[in-house]
Backbone as CSV, one residue per row, in Angstrom:
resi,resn,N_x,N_y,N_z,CA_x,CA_y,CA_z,C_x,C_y,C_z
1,UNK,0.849,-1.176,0.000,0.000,0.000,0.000,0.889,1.230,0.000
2,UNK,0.475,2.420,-0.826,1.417,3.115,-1.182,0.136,4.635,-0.848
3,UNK,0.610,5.549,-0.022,-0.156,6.727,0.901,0.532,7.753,0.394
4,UNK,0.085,8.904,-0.484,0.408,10.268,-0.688,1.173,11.042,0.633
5,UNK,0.580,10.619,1.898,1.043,11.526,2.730,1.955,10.510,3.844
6,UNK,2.085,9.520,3.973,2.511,8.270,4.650,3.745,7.518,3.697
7,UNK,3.590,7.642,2.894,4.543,6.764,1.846,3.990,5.345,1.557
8,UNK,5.009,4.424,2.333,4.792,2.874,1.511,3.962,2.678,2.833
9,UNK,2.916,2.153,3.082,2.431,2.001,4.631,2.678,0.368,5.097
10,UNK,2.293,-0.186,3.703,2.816,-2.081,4.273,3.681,-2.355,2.887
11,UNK,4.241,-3.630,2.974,5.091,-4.211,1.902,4.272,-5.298,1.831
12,UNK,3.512,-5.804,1.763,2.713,-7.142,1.911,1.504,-7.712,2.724
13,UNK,0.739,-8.550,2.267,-0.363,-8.487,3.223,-0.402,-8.778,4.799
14,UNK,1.343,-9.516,5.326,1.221,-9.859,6.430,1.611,-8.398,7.370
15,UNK,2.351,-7.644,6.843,2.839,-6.285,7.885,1.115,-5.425,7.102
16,UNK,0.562,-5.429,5.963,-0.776,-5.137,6.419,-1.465,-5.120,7.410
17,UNK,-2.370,-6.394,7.701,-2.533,-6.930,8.824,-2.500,-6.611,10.057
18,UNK,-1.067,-7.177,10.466,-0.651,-6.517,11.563,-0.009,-5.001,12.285
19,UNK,-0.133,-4.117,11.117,-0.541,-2.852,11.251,-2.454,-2.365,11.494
20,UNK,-2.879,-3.047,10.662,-4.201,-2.975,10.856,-4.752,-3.634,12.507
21,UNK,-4.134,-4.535,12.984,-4.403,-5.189,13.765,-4.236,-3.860,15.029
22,UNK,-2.746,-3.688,15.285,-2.370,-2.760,16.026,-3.146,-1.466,15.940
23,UNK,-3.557,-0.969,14.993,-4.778,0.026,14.927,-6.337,0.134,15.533
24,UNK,-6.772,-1.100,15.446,-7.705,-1.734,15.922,-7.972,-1.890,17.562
25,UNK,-6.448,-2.101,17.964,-6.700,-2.419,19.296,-6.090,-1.409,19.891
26,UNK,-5.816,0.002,19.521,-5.471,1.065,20.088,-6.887,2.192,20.005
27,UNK,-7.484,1.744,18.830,-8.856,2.021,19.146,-10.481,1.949,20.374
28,UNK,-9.318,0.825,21.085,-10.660,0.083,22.349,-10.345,0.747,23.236
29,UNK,-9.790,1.859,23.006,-9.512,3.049,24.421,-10.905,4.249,24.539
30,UNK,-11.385,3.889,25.748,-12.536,4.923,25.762,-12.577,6.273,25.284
31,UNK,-11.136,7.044,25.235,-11.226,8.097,24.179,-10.551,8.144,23.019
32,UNK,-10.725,7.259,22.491,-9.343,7.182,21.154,-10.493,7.519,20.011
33,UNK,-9.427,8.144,19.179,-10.174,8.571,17.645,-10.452,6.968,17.331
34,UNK,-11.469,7.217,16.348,-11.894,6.215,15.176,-12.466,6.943,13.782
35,UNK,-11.652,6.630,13.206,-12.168,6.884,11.918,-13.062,5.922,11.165
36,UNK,-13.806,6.381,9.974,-14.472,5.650,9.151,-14.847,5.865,7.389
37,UNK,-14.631,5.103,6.430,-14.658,5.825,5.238,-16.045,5.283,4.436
38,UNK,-15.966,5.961,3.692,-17.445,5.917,2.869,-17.329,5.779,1.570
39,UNK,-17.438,5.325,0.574,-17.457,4.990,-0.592,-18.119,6.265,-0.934
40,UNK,-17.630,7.140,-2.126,-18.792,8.775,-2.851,-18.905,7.284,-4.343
41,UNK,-20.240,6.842,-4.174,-20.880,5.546,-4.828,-20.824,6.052,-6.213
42,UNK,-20.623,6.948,-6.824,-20.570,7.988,-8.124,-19.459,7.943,-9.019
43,UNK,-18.336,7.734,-7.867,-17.271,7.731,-8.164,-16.531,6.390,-8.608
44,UNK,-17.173,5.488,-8.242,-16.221,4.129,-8.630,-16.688,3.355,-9.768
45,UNK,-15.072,3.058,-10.400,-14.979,2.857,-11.660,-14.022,1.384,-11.434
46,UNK,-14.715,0.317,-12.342,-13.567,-1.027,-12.357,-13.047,-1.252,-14.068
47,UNK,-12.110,-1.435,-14.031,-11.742,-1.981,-15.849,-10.962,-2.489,-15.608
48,UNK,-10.808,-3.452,-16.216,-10.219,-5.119,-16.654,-8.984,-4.590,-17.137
49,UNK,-8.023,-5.474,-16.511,-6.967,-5.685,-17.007,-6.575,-6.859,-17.854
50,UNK,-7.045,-7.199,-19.292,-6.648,-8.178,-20.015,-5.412,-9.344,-19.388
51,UNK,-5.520,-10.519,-18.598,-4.420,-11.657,-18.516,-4.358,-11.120,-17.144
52,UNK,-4.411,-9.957,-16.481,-3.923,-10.076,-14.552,-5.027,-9.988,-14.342
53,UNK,-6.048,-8.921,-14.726,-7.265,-8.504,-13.586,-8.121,-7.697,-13.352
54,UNK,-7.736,-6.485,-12.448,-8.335,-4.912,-12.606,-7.957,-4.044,-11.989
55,UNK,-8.403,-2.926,-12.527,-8.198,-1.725,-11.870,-9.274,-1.178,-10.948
56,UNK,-9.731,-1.069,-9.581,-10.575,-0.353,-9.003,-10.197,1.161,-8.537
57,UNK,-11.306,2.135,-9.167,-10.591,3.294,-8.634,-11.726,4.328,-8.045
58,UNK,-11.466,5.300,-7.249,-12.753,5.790,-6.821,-12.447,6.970,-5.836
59,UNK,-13.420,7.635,-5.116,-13.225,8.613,-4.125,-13.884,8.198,-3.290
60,UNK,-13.483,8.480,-1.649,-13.585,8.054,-0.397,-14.001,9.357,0.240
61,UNK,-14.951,9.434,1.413,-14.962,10.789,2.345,-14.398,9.618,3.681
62,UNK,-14.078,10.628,4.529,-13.388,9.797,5.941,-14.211,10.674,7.057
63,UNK,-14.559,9.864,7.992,-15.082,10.421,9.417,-14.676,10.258,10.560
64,UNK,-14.858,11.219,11.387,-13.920,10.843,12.335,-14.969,11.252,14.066
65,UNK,-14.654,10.467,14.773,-14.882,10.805,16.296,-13.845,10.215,17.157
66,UNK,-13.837,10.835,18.769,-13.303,10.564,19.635,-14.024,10.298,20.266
67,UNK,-13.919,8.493,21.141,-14.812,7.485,22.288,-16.733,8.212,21.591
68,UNK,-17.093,8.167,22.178,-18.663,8.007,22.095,-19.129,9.349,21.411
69,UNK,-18.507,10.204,21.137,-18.672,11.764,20.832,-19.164,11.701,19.159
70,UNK,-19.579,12.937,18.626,-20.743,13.103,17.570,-18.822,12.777,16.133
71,UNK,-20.245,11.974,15.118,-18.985,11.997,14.032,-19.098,12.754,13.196
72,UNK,-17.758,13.561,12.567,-17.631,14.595,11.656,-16.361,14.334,10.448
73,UNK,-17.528,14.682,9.613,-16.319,14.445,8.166,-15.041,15.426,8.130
74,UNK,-14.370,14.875,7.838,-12.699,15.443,7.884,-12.326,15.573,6.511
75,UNK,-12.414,14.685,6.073,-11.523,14.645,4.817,-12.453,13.597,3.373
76,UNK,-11.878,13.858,2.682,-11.683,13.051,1.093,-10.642,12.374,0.730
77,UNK,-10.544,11.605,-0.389,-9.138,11.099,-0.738,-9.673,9.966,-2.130
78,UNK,-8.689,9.896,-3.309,-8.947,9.337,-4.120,-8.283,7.858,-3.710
79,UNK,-8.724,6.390,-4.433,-8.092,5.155,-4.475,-7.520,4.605,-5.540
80,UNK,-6.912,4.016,-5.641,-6.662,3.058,-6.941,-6.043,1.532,-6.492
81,UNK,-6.600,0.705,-6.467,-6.536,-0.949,-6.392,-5.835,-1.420,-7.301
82,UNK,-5.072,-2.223,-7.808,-5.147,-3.467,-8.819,-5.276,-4.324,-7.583
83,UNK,-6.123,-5.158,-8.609,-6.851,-6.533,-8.255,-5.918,-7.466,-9.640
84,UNK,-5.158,-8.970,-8.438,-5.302,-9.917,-9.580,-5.939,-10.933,-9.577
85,UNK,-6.474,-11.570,-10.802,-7.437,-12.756,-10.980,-6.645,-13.860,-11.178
86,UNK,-6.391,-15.216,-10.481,-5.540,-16.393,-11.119,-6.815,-17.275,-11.386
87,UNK,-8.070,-17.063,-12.267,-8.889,-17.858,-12.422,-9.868,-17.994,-11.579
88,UNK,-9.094,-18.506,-9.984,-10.629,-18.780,-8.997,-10.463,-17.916,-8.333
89,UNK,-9.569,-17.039,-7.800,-9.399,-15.909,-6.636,-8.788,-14.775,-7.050
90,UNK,-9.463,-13.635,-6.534,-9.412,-12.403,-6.961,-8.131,-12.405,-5.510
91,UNK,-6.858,-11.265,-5.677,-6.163,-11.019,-4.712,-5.673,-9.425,-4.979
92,UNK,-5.940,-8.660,-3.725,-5.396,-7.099,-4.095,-3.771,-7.745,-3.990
93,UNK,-3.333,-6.584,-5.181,-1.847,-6.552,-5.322,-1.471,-5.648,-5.435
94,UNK,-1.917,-4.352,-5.316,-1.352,-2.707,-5.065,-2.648,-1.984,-4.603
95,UNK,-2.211,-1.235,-3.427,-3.464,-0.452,-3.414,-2.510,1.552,-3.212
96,UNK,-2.948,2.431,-4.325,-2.850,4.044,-3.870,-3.691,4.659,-2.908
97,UNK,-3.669,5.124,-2.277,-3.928,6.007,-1.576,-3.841,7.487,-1.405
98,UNK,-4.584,8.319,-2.484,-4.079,10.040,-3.071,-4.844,10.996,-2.763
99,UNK,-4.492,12.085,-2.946,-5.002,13.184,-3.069,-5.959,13.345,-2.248
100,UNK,-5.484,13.196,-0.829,-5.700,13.415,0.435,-6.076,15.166,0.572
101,UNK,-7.334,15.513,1.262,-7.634,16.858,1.181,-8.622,16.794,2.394
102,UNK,-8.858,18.132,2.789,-9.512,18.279,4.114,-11.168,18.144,3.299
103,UNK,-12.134,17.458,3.822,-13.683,17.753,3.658,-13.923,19.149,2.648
104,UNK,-14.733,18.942,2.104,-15.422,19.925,1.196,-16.111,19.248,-0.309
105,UNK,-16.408,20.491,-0.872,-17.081,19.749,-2.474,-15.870,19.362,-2.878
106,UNK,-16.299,17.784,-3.795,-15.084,17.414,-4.896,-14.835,18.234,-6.043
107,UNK,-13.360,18.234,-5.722,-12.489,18.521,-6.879,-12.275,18.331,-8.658
């Protein structure tokens, strides 16, 4: 996974994971942020990659609260996936993460 503002964030699905994991459980603190993202459903687009797979690409809004408190949109940010197909299983094999911007109308 590769973050505009973060850089490379994992090299593979297992330091994925267990970054995700560690996120998760720093979250079960009665005041810890949690974020949450939303698909803008308008925005997402898939096309085939002839012999690997696809491309998923799209725009995200993100929300955010601290422990039990009211949630408020923060931000936007564009995606881009490849997905590969070996026949029976679809597997992400790159995911972007861009054009990170504070909440407002899209760009």
């Amino acid at each position: 996974m590769y973050h505009d503002r973060d850089g490379k964030v994992a090299g593979g699905a297992k330091s994925f994971v267990q970054g995700y994991a560690k996120s998760c459980a720093a979250r079960k603190a009665p005041d810890a942020w949690r974020s949450r993202r939303e698909l803008v459903g308008a925005t997402l687009k898939v096309n085939p990659v002839p012999g690997y797979g696809a491309i998923e690409e799209g725009e995200h809004i993100f929300f955010e609260r601290r422990g039990d408190g009211p949630e408020q949109l923060v931000g936007r940010a564009r995606f881009i996936q490849l997905w590969a197909y070996d026949g029976r299983n679809w597997r992400l094999a790159r995911v972007f993460s861009i054009a990170h911007q504070p909440a407002g109308p899209a760009k």
